[in-house]
N, C-alpha and C positions, 0 to 999 in steps of 0.2 A: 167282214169283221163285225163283231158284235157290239149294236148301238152303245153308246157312253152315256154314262147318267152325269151330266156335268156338276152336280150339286153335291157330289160324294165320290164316286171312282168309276171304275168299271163293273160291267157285267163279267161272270166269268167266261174266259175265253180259251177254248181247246189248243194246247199246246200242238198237238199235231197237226192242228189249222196252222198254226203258227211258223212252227218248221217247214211247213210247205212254203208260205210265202218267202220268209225269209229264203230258204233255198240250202242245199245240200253242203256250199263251205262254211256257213253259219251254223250250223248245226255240230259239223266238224270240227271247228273252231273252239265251239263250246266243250265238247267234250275232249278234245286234246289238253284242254286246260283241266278239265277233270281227273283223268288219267297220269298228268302230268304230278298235279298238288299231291296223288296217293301213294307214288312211285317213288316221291322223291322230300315226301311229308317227313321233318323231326320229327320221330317222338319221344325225344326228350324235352320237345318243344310242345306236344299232344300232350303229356303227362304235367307236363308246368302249369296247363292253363286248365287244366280240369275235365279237357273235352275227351270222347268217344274214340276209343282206340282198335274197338273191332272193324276192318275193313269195310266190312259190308256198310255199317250203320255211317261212317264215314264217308261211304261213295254217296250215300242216299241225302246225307245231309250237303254233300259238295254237287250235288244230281240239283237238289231243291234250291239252294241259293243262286248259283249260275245260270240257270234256267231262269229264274227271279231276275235276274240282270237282264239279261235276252229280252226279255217279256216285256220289261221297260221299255227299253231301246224300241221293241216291235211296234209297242200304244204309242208313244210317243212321236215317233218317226211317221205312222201311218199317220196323226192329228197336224203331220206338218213343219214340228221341229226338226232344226238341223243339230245331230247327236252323231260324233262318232260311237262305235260299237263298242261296245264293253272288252278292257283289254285282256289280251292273254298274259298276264302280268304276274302269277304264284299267287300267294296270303300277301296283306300288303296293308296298311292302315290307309292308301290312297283311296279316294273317292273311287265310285266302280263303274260312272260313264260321265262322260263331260260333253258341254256343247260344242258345236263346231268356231260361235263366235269367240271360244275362250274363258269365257264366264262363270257360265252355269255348271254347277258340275253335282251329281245322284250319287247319295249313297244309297243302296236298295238291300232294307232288310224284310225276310221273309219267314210265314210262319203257318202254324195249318191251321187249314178248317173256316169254319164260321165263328163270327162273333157273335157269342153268348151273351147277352145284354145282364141278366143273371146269375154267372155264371160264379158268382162268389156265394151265389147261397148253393148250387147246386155241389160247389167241393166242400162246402163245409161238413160234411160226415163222411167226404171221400179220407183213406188214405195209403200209402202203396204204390201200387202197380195200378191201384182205378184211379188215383187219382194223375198219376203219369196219363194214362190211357186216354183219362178226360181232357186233359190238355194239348194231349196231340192230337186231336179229333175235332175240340173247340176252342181252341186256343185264344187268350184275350191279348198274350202279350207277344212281344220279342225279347230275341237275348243278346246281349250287350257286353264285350268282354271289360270285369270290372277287376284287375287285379291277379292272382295267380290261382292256384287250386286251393294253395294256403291263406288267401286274403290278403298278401303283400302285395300292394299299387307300385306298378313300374311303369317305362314309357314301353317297354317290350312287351307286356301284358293288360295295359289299359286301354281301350277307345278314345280317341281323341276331344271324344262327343263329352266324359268325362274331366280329361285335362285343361281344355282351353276355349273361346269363344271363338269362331273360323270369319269365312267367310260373309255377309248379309245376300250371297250368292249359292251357299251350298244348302244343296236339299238334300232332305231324309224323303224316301220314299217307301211306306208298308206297304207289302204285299203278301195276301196270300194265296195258299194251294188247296185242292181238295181233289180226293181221286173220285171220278164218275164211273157208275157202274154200270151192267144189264143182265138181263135173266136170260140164259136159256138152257133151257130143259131140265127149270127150277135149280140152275145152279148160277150162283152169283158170281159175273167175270169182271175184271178189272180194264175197263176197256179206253181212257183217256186219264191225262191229268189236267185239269183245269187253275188257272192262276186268275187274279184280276189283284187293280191297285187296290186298294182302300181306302189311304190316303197319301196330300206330300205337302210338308209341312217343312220349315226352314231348321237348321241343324243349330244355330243360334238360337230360337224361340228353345227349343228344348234343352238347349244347354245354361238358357238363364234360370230353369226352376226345376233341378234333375229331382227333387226331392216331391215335387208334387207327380210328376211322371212315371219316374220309376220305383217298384219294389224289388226287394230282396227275395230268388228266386226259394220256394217254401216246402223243395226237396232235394232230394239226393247228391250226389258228390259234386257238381257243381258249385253251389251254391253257395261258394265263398269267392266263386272265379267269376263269377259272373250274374247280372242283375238286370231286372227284366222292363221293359218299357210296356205299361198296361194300356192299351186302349181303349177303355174304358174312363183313363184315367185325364184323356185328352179333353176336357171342358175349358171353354176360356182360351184355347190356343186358336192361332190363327190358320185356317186350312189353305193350299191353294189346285189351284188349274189352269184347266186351259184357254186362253181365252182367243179371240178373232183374232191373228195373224198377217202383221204386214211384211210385205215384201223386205226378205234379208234381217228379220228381225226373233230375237226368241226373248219372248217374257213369260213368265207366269201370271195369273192374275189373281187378284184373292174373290176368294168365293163365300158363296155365306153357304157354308155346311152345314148338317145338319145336327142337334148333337147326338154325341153317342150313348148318352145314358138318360 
């Protein structure tokens, strides 16, 4: 497994490393839940909330988030905590891995690329399909369902993160993707995907100031259904990790991170 930078997240780490360790009903698991969400997906329920109704783009985005859970579970469990596995459970507003002591419990949102430290002077003359293109290649933020396609806030189409102040036990955890590439015989193949955390921060700390955290997403049809958490935008919040580990026990610990702008 690839060393951890405790002062910030992970390195990124080869998902197909990953599937090996975990092992072949993990994997299985995964994607039967995959399979399962496409088969049997409303989309009367896909057209309310604003989201991607061509299959393909659907699987890819149900591919990227669940694999994002996995990932968790995998860092995590390999540093030593005790996590059940992320459930096979549908779309669900429930948290998406809990401790074994009962307490803890991950929400794990994902997103691509590298973070652009810059990355708002670089879209300022974007706009279109380059500037879609730049953000899914360097993405600053996540997305967060805020409402319906139309902007009407309901309990059926808001995040919780939104509605109420939770748990002083529940985390957010960002992570992202990026695919790795290699050359041969000067043709570029797609040959791994790579995930690593970036950060995990408490779902309470962000739900007391959602107005310094998040913007309103600054394209396309979305963009009344839902609103984006910039990381860039994270100054002043409190980071955490992981810290030495005693027997039978799971804490987080806060970390002095570094910032991000």
């Amino acid at each position: 497994m690839a060393p951890m930078d405790i002062k910030y997240g992970t390195d990124w780490i080869s998902v197909k490393k990953m599937w090996e360790d975990l092992g072949k009903d993990a994997y299985l698991d995964c994607y039967e839940q995959i399979n399962n969400r496409i088969d049997f997906y409303n989309r009367n329920k896909v057209e309310e909330r604003g989201e991607e109704e061509v299959n393909h783009l659907l699987r890819t985005k149900l591919i990227k988030g669940l694999t994002a859970e996995w990932f968790v579970y995998y860092v995590l469990t390999n540093m030593g905590y005790q996590l059940d596995p992320p459930r096979n459970e549908g779309a669900s507003w429930d948290p998406d891995i809990y401790a074994k002591n009962g307490y803890e419990s991950f929400e794990i949102k994902c997103t691509e690329g590298e973070l652009r430290e810059e990355w708002r002077k670089e879209v300022a003359n974007l706009s279109g399909i380059k500037k879609q293109m730049y953000y899914r290649y360097n993405s600053p933020s996540y997305f967060f369902q805020y409402g319906d396609k139309n902007g009407n806030t309901s309990t059926r189409n808001t995040d919780p993160i939104f509605r109420s102040m939770g748990s002083d036990h529940a985390y957010l955890v960002l992570v992202r993707k990026k695919r790795s590439y290699a050359y041969k015989n000067n043709v570029k193949i797609h040959i791994d995907d790579e995930y690593k955390i970036s950060c995990i921060l408490r779902k309470n700390d962000i739900s007391s100031d959602i107005n310094k955290y998040f913007e309103n997403i600054d394209w396309g049809s979305v963009s009344k259904a839902k609103r984006r958490l910039v990381e860039t935008n994270l100054t002043g919040i409190q980071f955490y990790g992981p810290k030495v580990l005693k027997e039978e026990s799971f804490e987080l610990d806060l970390e002095d991170f570094p910032s991000l702008c």
